[in-house]
N, C-alpha and C positions, 0 to 999 in steps of 0.2 A: 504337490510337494509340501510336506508341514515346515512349520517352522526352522526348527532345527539342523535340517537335511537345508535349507535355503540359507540359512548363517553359516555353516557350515562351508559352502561352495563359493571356491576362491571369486575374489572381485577380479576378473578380467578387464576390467577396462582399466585397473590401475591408475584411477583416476579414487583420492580416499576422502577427498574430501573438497565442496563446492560452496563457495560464496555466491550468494543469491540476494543482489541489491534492487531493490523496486523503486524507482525513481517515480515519488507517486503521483500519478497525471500527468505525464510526460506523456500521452498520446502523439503518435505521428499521423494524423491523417483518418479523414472520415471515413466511416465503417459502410459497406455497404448498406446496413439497413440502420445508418446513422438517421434515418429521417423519419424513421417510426418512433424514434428517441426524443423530438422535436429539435437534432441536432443537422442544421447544413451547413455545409460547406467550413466544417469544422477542422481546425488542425493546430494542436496545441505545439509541439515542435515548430512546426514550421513559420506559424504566424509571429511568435516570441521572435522567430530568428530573424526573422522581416523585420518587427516590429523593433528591432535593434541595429538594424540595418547591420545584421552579422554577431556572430559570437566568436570569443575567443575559444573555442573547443578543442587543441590538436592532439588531445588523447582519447575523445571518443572519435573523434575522426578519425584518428589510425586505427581505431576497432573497426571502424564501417560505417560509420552511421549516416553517414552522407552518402553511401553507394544504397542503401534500401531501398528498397523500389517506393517509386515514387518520389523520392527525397529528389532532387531536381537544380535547388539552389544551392549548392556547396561545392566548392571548389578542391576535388579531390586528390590527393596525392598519388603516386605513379601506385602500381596495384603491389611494387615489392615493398613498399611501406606501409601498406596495410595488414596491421598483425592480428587481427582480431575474424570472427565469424559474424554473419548479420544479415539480416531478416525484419521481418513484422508477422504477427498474430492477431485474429480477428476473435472480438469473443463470440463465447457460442451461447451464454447464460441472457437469460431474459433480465440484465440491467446493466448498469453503469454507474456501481458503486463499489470503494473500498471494496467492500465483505467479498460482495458475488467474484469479484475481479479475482483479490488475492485467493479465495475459497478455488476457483476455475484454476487459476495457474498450479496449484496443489492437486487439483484431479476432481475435484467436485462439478459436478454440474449441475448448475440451480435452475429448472423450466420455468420458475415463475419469479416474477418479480418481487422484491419485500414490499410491505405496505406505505404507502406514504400518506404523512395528513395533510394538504396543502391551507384549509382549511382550522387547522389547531385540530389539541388531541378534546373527546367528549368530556360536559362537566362528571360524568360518571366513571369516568377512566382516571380522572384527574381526582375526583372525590375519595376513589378506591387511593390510589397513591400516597397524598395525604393522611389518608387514614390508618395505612401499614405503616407509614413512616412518621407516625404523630410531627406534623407538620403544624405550622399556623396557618397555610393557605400556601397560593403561590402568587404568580404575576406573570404576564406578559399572557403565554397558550397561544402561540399563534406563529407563524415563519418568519424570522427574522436573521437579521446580519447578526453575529456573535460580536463585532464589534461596537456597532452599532447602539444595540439592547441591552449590554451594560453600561454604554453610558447615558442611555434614555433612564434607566428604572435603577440605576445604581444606586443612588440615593434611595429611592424607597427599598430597596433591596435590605438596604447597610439599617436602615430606621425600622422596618416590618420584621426582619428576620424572613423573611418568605425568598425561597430559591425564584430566580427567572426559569421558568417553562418555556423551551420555544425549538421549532425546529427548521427545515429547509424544503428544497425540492429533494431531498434526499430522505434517506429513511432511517431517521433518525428521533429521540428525545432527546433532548438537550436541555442540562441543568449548569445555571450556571450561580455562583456565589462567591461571598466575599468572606478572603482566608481570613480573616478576624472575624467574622461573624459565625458564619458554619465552619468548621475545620477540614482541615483535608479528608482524616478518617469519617468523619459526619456525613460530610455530604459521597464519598465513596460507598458509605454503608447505603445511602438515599440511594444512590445511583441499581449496587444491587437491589436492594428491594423494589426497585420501578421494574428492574430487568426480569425479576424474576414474575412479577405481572403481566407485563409485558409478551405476549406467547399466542402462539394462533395466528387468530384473524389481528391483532393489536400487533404481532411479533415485528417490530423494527428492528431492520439488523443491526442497529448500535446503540444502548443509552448512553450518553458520552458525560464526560464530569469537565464543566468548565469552568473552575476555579479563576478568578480574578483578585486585583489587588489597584489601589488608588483613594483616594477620597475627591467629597466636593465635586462630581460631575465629570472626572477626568481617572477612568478605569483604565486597566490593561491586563489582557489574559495571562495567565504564567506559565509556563512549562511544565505543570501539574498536571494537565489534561492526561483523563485515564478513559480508554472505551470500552464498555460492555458488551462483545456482542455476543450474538446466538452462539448456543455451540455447534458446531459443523459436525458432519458425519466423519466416525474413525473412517470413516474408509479411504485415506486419503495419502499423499507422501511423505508426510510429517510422521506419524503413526507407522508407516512400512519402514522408513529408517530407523524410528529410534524403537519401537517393538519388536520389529522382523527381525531387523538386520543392532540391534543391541549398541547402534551410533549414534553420538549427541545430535544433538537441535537446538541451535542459540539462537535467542533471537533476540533482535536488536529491533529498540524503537517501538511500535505498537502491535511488531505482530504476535507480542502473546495475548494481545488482547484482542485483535482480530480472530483468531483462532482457539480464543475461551481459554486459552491454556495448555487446548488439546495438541498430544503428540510434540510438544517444548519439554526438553529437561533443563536449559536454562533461560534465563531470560533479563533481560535489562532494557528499562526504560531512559529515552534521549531526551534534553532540550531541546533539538535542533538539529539541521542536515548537520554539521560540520561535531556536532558530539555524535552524532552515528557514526558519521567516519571513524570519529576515534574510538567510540567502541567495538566496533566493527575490526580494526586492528587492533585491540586487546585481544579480541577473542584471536583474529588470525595470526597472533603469535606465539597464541599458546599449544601445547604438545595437546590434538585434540585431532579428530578423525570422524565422517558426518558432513552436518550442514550447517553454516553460518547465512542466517535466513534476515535480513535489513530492510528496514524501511524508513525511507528519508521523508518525511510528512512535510515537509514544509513547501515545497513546489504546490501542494494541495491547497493546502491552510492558511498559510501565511501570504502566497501570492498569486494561485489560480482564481479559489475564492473571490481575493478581493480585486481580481482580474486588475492587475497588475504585470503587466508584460515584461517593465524595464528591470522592477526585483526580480522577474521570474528569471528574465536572461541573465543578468548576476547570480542569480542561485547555480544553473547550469555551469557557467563559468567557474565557478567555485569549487562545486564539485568534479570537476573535470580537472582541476589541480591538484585533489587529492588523488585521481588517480597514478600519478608514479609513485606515491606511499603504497597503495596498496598494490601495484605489478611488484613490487622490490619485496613484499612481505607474503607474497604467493611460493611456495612452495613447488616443487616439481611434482608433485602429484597433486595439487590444485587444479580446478578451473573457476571460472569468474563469469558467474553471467548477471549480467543487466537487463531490468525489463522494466515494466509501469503496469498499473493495475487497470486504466482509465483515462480519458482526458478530461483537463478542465482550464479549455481555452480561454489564455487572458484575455483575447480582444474579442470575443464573443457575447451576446448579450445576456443579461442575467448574472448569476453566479453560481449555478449549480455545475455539476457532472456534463463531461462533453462523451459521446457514443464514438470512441476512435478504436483503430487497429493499435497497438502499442509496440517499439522496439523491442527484439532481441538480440543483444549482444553478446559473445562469449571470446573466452582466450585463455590459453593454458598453455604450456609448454608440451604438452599429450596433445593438444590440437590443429589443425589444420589450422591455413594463412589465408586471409582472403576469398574465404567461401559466402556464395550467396543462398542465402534457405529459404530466398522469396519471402512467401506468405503461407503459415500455418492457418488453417482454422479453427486455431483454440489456442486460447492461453495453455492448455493443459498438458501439449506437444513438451515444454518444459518438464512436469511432473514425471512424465511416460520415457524424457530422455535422462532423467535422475534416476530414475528407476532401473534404465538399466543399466546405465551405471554402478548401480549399488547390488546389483541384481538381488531385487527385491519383487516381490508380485507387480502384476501392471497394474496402474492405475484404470478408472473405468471407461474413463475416458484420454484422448490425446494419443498422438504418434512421437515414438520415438525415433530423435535424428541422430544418433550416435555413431551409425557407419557412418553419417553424412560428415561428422566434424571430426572423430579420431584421427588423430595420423596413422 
């Protein structure tokens, strides 16, 4: 079927348009092959919720999220109060970061892993760098806390002019500088020029920009952070909605930068969970038909990271009161699904990326009440049920559950 003859044929599921919130690193629970990850006995849900001895949550509760398999500690309300559908997904891509996670929930499937330098990036990688970017040098080149490492070298940062180089167990470069010293456009121009080096064997899936502000030893990151990553293959559901099928793609927070840009016709970036909410209900107020695509970073960044359990469960809490704004701003041909890309269990050791199954959550007034979807094996079951929703080509990967949740 070309294109035309597929825009052309009515959407059947009357369903016109889908809010897709990724709460990021909200893992439920370890993956079966969490232990080739060097991740056991891992459970980013679950242990925050312990670790809180309870959350106040009774609107993802009434979606389900306490009936998922596995889920075990929650105290659930009778099954005619539960208004929502819900599940878990295991991924199928060889990692457990941002990129591969949200890339897989869009339809991608990545067999190999991105590169990581546990080690720092080489001085010949690092000398090419500088050298595109007529640099004076850098500092740090090695794995570090982002918190951490600007307040170790921020000073010589702010006195050298030389950006911090540094990255994680993740696959990443990370630049970070001070907005009086390097500018914002500055160091995003560095950012691209690393990224565009960057490729191959070297190819990290994100160069990231971490703008800081403070003086005298006492930094703090800003809400500037911009991520560079790879570009992702058209092949994917971002690209069959707004090419195929000629419907927007908003997105909110980082994933037009997560997805290079690719298959977004708009885009806005957040400070923070609670400005995604709000942007995220700009977009869902307005006369607009497609996908409102969100990503709430800060579960990740701000508190999995710094394995911080007690923020994390106040984050959860928080956003779980925004949700009667957005049930009451859903439309009748809406649906609302929630999911995570990853886990990055607060009470776990280290700081990096946990290897979990991640929720799915959905609700619409076109949906079904209190359906259980088990376990998918792939993020990308998501992509494959938007897809035919939109009825757009399938994606390459992922099963579509659409009989399973339409009324």
């Amino acid at each position: 079927m070309n294109n035309l003859d597929n825009k052309s044929k009515e959407n059947a599921s009357g369903i016109n348009r889908v809010i897709w919130i990724v709460l990021d690193s909200v893992g439920v629970g370890e993956a079966p092959d969490s232990k080739d990850f060097g991740d056991v006995g891992v459970d980013t849900f679950g242990h925050t919720y312990k670790a809180n001895k309870g959350l106040n949550i009774p609107n993802l509760i009434s979606l389900g999220i306490g009936k998922i398999d596995g889920i075990d500690y929650i105290d659930n309300p009778s099954d005619d109060k539960i208004i929502g559908i819900y599940g878990k997904l295991q991924e199928k891509s060889a990692g457990k970061d941002t990129t591969i996670g949200h890339w897989e929930m869009a339809g991608i499937y990545s067999s190999n892993p991105f590169p990581t330098f546990p080690n720092g990036f080489s001085d010949e990688t690092n000398a090419e760098i500088i050298k595109r970017a007529n640099l004076p040098g850098i500092l740090c080149n090695e794995p570090a806390s982002g918190t951490e490492v600007i307040n170790r070298l921020g000073d010589e940062m702010v006195k050298s002019g030389k950006p911090i180089i540094y990255t994680s167990a993740d696959s990443v470069y990370q630049i970070a500088a001070h907005e009086d010293v390097i500018s914002l456009d500055r160091l995003y121009e560095i950012c691209q020029i690393a990224r565009d080096y960057l490729q191959g064997d070297l190819g990290v899936a994100r160069v990231i920009a971490r703008p800081f502000i403070g003086e005298n030893g006492h930094y703090v990151r800003t809400s500037n952070r911009r991520d560079f990553s790879l570009a992702p293959s058209k092949d994917n559901i971002l690209n069959r909605i707004r090419d195929d099928k000629g419907l927007g793609v908003y997105a909110v927070g980082k994933i037009e930068d997560i997805f290079a840009g690719e298959g977004i016709s708009e885009a806005v970036h957040t400070k923070d969970n609670m400005d995604g909410v709000d942007k995220t209900l700009e977009y869902m107020r307005q006369d607009n038909k497609g996908l409102i695509y969100t990503n709430l970073v800060e579960f990740d960044s701000a508190w999995g990271h710094r394995r911080d359990a007690v923020k994390y469960g106040k984050g959860l809490e928080d956003f779980d009161s925004r949700l009667p704004e957005i049930f009451d701003a859903m439309r009748d041909d809406d649906i609302l699904i929630i999911t995570a890309d990853h886990g990055c269990d607060p009470t776990y050791t280290g700081t990096d990326h946990t290897r979990e199954y991640v929720p799915v959550l959905m609700y619409g007034k076109k949906l079904k009440k209190n359906v259980n979807l088990h376990t998918g094996d792939t993020y990308a079951d998501i992509a494959q049920t938007i897809a035919e929703i939109f009825n757009t080509r399938k994606t390459q990967i992922g099963t579509s559950r659409l009989k399973d949740i339409l009324a």
